[in-house]
Steps between C-alpha positions, in 0.01 A plus 500: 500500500447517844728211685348551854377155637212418507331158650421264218237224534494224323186251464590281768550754772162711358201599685168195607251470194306858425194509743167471252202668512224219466382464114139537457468428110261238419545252185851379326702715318790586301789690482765524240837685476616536172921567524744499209691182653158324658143453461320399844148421595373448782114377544369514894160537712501596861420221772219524784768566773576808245881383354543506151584198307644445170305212288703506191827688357798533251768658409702447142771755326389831400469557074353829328614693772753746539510769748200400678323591154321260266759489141324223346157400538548114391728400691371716830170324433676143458697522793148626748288305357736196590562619849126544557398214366696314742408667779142427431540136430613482886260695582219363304368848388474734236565842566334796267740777704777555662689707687796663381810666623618855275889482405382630126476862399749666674315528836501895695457606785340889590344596858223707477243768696127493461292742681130383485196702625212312669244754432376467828342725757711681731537174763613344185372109390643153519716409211341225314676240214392777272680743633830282513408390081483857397797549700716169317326627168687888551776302572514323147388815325809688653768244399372464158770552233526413151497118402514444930272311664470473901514147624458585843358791707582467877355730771832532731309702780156706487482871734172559592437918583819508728515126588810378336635099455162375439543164362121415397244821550208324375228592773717782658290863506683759296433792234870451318675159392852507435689191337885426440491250232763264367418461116714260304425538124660286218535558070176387376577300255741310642201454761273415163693220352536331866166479482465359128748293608287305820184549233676271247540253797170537553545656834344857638641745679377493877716768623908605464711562803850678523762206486709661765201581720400093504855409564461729804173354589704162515806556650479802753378437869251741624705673650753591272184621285397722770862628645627547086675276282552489188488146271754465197331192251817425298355299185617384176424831299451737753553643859220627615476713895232533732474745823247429739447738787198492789389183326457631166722503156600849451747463247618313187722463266652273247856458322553309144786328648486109618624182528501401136752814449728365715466170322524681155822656648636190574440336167680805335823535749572143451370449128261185635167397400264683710316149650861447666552850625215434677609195661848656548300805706253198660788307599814709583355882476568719789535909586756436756845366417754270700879415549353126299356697179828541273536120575189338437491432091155465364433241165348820267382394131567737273235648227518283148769235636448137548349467857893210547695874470410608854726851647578548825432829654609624906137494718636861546411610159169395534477691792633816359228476212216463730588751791480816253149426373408425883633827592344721208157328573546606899626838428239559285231371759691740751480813221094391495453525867698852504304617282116398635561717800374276747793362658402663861178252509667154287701430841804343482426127387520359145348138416650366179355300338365290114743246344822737435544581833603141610904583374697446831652780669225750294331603846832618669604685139135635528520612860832679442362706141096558673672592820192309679438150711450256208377176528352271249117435489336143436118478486350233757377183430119466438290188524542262186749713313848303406804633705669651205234801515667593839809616266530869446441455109155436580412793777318691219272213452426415843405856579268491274295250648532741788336792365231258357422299762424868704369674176822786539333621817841496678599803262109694569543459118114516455397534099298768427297205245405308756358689775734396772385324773123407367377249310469340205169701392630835667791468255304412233288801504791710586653362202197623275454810667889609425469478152157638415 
């Protein structure tokens, strides 16, 4: 464990609001993350003076879900097609698709090279969307792997002949394209029953987006997206890490640890149901201990006794459950980084953030274990959406309304369906032209 100190920010001493890029989607629309602990939905158009606003939302407790992956199709379906409904009573709609954020299927990550030849005279010939779909579709073909499916395929940086850190060549003259893509790929059928999941409520599929990389969309500044950071979204069921370098995600990664482990930990050390081990780690949980913790006794119910027979249990044992899990899930995070490679370009900042990372005293624990600045990462406010979406539980949510509202262009993610930046009948007939 490395002990040097580092500065630790906490959410009252962290950075102004992230600067926005104006939205330019037209219509309402709906997002929807779908966590083991939460549902949310959130249903929003973009104003005239180009700020989003939300219209109608919800959030109630996760069920079917474990891991980020659908376990039981009933009650996944009762608990969406609650939280939706809600949402679009407020906002007197109906929405036939949503957007969704990817925590299911065990999400990779793999970099890769594509060399693409224009076929062009010696001068060479301006790259065209074409070029960039065949390009995206090489991409997909490369990463294939038995019962995988790629989720995402994101051009990092194009060279064009011996131009290098070409962000968007369409236009530029050359004979050669090369791409470095970013290709996250997921298990297909946990990717299958997600979506016979948001069928059965009656719901389609708009696109998916990396959980980690919306969190990042919410909570980092553009600055620390450009300069490297990397965005830890500590949920119920799983960790999951983002890297974003030069404005783009360029790594992530996700752990099977959460907050409901520490809560099952509790409920084990100290033989209580697990709805009061929750309220214990709520209430009184902390990673850090002090001089007051051996004398501070906690009222703990114990498992099959009458709810009269309270025990009384130091604050410091609570503490002493919950700081091991904390630490595995860190040093685990730390063992992911190591192991991507990239941490010359992720810079030295770390944004926690979700609804485990709230424990007091986690960012200092997590600044001394990452070795890095830490500071925890709230998304902003955003016209007609209720203050307790500025909590970090719900930075997955609000980020997707983010990559909505600007169709994923921040991330040059451009689908190789839909013909990039033309329109409607363009993609059409690029649609029917790929598959015949």
């Amino acid at each position: 464990m490395n002990d040097m100190p580092h500065r630790v920010l906490t959410h009252d001493t962290g950075p102004p609001e992230p600067d926005r890029s104006r939205p330019h989607r037209s219509g309402t629309f709906g997002v929807l993350d779908i966590g083991t602990t939460k549902i949310a939905c959130l249903i929003a158009r973009v104003d005239s003076d180009g700020d989003l606003r939300v219209l109608g939302c919800d959030w109630r407790q996760g069920l079917g879900v474990r891991g980020g992956s659908i376990v039981d199709l009933e009650k996944a379906e009762r608990a969406i097609r609650a939280c939706v409904g809600q949402a679009e009573n407020m906002a007197d709609t109906r929405l036939r698709e949503v957007i969704v954020n990817l925590t299911c299927g065990q999400p990779d990550s793999r970099i890769y090279n594509v060399k693409w030849s224009l076929d062009a005279p010696a001068e060479g010939r301006p790259v065209t969307d074409h070029d960039i779909r065949e390009v995206l579709r090489e991409g997909r073909h490369l990463s294939h792997a038995e019962g995988r499916e790629p989720v995402h395929v994101m051009p990092l940086t194009f060279a064009l002949d011996n131009t290098d850190h070409v962000v968007d060549p369409r236009g530029l003259y050359c004979s050669t394209l090369d791409a470095r893509l970013h290709v996250i790929d997921v298990s297909a059928s946990s990717l299958r029953s997600l979506e016979a999941c948001l069928q059965r409520c009656d719901l389609e599929i708009e696109a998916i987006v990396s959980a980690p990389m919306a969190a990042g969309m919410s909570t980092l500044v553009d600055d620390e997206r450009e300069i490297g950071s990397t965005v830890i979204d500590m949920g119920g069921g799983t960790t999951n890490v983002a890297s974003f370098f030069e404005n783009q995600l360029i790594h992530t990664a996700q752990i099977r640890i959460g907050g409901l482990h520490v809560t099952s930990d509790l409920a084990k050390g100290l033989s209580t149901p697990l709805a009061h081990a929750e309220r214990l780690k709520t209430l009184w949980g902390n990673v850090e201990t002090s001089p007051d913790d051996e004398r501070d006794m906690l009222p703990v119910p114990r498992v099959g006794e009458a709810d009269h027979h309270l025990a009384k249990v130091p604050r410091s044992m609570v503490v002493n459950i919950i700081r091991p899990r904390i630490e595995e899930t860190l040093e685990n995070v730390r063992d992911k980084l190591a192991e991507s490679g990239l941490s010359h370009a992720t810079g030295n900042r770390i944004v926690l953030t979700g609804g485990a990372c709230q424990l007091p005293g986690l960012p200092h624990l997590a600044s001394r274990i990452l070795g890095h600045d830490v500071r925890v990462g709230r998304p902003p406010s955003i016209r007609g959406m209720p203050e307790i979406f500025t909590g970090p539980a719900f930075a997955t949510v609000t980020g997707l309304l983010y990559w909505a509202a600007n169709e994923g262009g921040t991330f040059h993610d451009v689908d190789p369906r839909r013909g990039g930046r033309q329109g409607w009948f363009h993609r059409l007939v690029n649609f029917i032209r790929d598959r015949v």
